[in-house]
N, C-alpha and C positions, 0 to 999 in steps of 0.2 A: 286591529286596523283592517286586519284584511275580509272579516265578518260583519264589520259597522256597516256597510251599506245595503247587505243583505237584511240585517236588522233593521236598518232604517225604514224600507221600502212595506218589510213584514206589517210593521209596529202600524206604519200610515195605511196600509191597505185595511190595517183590523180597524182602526179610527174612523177611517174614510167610510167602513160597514156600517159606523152605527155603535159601537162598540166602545163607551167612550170611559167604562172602569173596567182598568187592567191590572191585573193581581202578574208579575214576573215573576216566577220561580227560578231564581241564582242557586239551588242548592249544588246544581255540578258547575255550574261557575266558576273555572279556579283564578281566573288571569282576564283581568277585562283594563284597556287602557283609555287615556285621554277621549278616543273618538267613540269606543264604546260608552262611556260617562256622557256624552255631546247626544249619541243616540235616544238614550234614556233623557233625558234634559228636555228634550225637544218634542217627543212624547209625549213625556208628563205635560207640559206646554201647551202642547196639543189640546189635549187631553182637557186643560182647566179651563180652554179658552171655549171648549162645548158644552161647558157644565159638568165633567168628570174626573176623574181622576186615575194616577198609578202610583201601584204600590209595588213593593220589591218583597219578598218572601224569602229566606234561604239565604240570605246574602250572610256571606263569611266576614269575620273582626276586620279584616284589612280593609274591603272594601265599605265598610260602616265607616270606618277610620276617614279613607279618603272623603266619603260622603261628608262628616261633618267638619274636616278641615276645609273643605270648599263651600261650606254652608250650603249644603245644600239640604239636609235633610226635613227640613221642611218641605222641600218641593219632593223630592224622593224617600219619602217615610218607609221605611227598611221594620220587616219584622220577622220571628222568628219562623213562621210556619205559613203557607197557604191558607188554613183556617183564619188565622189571628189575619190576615193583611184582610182576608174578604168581610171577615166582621166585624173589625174595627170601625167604630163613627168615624165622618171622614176630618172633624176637628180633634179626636185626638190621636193620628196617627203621627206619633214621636217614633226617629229612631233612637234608637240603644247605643252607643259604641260597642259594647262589647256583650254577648246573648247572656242571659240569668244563668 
């Protein structure tokens, strides 16, 4: 909570550049709550409404978890590496619940 707004403001200034596929790297990620999920959401959001998209990289089983309990992983497609988020087509990027 007390980093979502920093994030927010980050996320929109990079959008706002121009900048409209975003790969996150969550690998040191350990603890991300409700308004961080809202920041991300709203991004991606962002994001589809210019023609682009985000993708999450590094995200740990937990938060795959919450992702697909709140369905979101469609809008927030989670994968295992930096590589695999930047390469992925943007139609099949599925997440995982839990990494291979």
């Amino acid at each position: 909570m007390a980093t979502a707004p920093d994030a927010r403001a980050f996320l929109l200034t990079v959008l706002a550049g121009g900048n409209l596929r975003l790969v996150i790297d969550l690998t040191d990620l350990t603890f991300v709550d409700a308004s961080g999920i809202n920041v991300l959401v709203r991004a991606s959001r962002r994001a589809q409404e210019n023609g682009g998209w985000l993708r999450l990289a590094g995200a740990r089983p937990q938060l795959r978890r919450i992702l697909h309990i709140l369905h979101l992983t469609a809008l927030l497609p989670a994968y295992d590496t930096v590589g695999e988020a930047t390469g992925a087509q943007p139609a099949t990027g599925v997440s995982r619940l839990l990494p291979r």
